[in-house]
N, C-alpha and C positions, 0 to 999 in steps of 0.2 A: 494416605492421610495427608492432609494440606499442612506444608509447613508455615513456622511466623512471618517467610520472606514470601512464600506461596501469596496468605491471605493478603500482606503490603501492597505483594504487586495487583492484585485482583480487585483490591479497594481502590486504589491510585487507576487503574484503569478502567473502572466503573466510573468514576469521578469525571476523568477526561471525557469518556463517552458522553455521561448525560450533559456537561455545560455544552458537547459541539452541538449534540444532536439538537438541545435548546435553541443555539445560536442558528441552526440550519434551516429548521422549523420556520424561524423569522425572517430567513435571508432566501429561503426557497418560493415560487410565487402563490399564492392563496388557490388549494382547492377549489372545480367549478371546471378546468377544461381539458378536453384529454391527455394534451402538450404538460401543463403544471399537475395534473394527478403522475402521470407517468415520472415525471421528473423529482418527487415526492417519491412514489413506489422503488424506485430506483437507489435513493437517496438514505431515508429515512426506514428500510427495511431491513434493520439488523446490521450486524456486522460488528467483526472485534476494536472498529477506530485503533486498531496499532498505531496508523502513521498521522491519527489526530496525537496523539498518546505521545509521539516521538517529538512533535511541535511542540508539543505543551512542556515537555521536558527538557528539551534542548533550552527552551525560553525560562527556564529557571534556572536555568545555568549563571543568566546573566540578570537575573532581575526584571526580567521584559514585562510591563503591565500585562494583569491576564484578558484583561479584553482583548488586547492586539494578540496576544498568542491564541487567542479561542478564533479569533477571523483569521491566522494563515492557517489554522487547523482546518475550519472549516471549507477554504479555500480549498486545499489538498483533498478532500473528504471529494468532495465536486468532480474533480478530477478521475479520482478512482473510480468513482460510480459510476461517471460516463464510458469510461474504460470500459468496465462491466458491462453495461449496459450493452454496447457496442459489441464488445468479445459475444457478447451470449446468441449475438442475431446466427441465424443460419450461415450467412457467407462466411463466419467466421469459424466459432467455435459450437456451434447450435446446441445451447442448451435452452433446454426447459426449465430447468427448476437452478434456484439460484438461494440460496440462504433459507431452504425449506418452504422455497415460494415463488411461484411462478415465474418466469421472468418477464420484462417490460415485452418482449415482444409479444411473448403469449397472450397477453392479459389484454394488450392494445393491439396493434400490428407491427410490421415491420417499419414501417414509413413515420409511424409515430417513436416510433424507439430509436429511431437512426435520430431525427429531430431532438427527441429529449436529452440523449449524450452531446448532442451540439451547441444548444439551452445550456448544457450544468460547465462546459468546459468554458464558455463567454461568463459564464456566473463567478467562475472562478477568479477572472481574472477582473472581472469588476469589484467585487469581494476586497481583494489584492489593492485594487488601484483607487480605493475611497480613503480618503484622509484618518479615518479610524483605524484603519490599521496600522499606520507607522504618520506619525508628524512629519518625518523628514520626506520629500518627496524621493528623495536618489533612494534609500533604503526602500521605499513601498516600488521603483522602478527595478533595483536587484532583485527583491521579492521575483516580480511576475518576471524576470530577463531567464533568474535561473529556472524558473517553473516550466516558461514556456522552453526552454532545451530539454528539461528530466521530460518532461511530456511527449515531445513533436519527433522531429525524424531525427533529432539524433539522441533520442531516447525511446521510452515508451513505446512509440510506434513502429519508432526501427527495429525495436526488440518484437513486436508481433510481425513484421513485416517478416524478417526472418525466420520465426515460428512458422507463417503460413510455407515460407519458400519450403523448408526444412523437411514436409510432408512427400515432396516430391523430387527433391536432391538424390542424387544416382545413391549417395552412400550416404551412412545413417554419418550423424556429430559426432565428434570426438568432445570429450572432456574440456578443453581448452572454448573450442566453440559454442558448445554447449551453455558454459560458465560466461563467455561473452554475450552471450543471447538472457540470459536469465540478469546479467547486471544491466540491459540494457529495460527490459520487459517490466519486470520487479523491482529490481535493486534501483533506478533512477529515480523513483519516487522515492522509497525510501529514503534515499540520498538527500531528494530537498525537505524532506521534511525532519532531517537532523540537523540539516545546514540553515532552517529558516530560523533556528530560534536565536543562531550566532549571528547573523545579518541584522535580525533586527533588533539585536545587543550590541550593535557594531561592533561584532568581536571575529578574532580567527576562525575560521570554521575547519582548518586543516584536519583536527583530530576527529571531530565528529566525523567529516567526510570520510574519513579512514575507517572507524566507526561502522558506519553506515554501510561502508561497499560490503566490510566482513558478514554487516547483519545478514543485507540483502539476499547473498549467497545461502548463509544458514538459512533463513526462511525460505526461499524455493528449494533446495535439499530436503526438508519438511515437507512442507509440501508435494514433492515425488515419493517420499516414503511414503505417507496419509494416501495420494494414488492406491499406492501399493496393499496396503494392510488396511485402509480404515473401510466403513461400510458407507451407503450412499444416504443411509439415516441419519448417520452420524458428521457428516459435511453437508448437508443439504444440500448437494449436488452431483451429481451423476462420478462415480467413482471407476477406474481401471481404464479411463479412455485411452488413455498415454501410449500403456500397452499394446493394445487393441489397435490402435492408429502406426504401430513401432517404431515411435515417436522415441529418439534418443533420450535418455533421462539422470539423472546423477545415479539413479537408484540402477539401472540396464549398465550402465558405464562404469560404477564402482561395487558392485553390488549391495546387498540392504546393508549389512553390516560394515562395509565403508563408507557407505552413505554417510550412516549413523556417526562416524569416526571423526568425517569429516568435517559434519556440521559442527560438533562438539568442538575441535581444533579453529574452526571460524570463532567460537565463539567464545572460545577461552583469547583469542588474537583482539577480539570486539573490545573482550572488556578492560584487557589492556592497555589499549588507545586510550582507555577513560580515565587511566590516573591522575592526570593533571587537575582534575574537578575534585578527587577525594568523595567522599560520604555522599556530597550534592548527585551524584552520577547514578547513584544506587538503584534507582527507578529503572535508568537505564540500561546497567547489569541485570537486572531482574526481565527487564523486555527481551533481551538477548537470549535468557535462559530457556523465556517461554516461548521463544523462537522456535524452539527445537522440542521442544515438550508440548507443545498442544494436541489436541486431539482432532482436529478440525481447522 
């Protein structure tokens, strides 16, 4: 039974979703060619917006107008997707089915799928770099300086670039490795999108940063349990590959039940970083919790 922090956080995160997906709808290009359908299908096809969710709350930390925190939301949203996008092609991680629906490559090709994560990552930082999102020109320049790091080689990609190596490494990861590859993969994004709401607050981002690495963690610990235990109906995505591939995982490395321990220990760490906010944070206590609680 859903508690009264349960329904907060699920309202507050419905919330976040519909204004980005709003904002994305207008900022993505008009329906009519397979380049903007696919980049649309991609985009606009579901999904929890955590780390739209994590922008929009970071930025009421500090009072940030919500139009500027809905365009680095959606900024980061752009990002992911083409992420996705990208992971799902065969070279990569070859999936089919991506949020209980096909993926870009299926639907279009491969040639058009590589194209539309290329489209939504230049989207992004155009997004980022129009005077609506920050007046000050040096804050909308931090915006995209730190994006483009969580994103590129020495984020994001570094962390898949190591994932691919990692299939064929003489000996599985250790924990330590493991947890470097997963804050680099996962956790970088995350990262900016706790730290974009303090930048364009021109405030310290030290605490959310800290924040952020704990979440990071917890959520890909989730995430390898749900591997584990959940069904492939129930992620709309092909479940147990991990295994199957004996792909090192927090969950093979600690087992479920440390898994489970660990995450919980990130995340009682997360939300103590948050005190200095008080009450205001609470959304983000609550994002933390469902870090680890989701089903999917």
């Amino acid at each position: 039974m859903a508690t009264a922090r349960d329904l907060q956080f699920h309202a507050a995160l419905s919330q976040a979703a519909t204004a980005v997906e709003e904002a994305l709808d207008k900022l993505l290009p008009p329906v009519g060619t397979p380049l903007a359908d696919a980049m649309r299908h991609g985009t606009l096809s579901g999904g929890k917006r955590l780390r739209a969710f994590l922008v929009l709350e970071s930025a009421g930390l500090f009072r940030v107008p919500k139009p500027q925190a809905i365009r680095a939301a959606a900024a980061v949203e752009c990002i992911h997707a083409y992420s996705l996008i990208h992971d799902d092609l065969p070279a990569m991680d070859d999936d089919d089915m991506r949020r209980g629906q096909p993926t870009v490559h299926k639907l279009w090709d491969e040639a058009t799928a590589i194209l539309a994560g290329d489209a939504l990552q230049s989207l992004a930082f155009e997004i980022l770099a129009a005077p609506q999102t920050a007046p000050d020109p040096l804050i909308r320049t931090r915006l995209m300086l730190r994006l483009a790091q969580a994103a590129g080689a020495g984020g994001m990609v570094a962390g898949q670039a190591l994932d691919i190596a990692a299939e064929t490494a003489a000996a599985p990861l250790d924990f330590e490795q493991v947890a470097q590859l997963q804050a680099l993969k996962t956790g970088a994004l995350i990262g900016w999108s706790c730290e974009a709401g303090a930048i364009l607050g021109k405030s310290d981002v030290s605490n959310l940063v800290k924040f952020a690495a704990e979440l990071g963690l917890a959520f890909q610990i989730q995430d390898d349990i749900l591997d584990v235990t959940a069904e492939a109906s129930d992620m709309g995505k092909a479940t147990h590959k991990d295994g199957a591939a004996g792909k090192a995982t927090f969950v093979s490395l600690l087992g479920l039940e440390g898994a489970r321990k660990k995450a919980r220990d990130l995340v009682s760490t997360a939300c103590d970083t948050l005190s200095p906010y008080g009450s205001a944070a609470e959304n983000l206590r609550l994002a933390a919790e469902f870090a680890i609680s989701r089903n999917n």
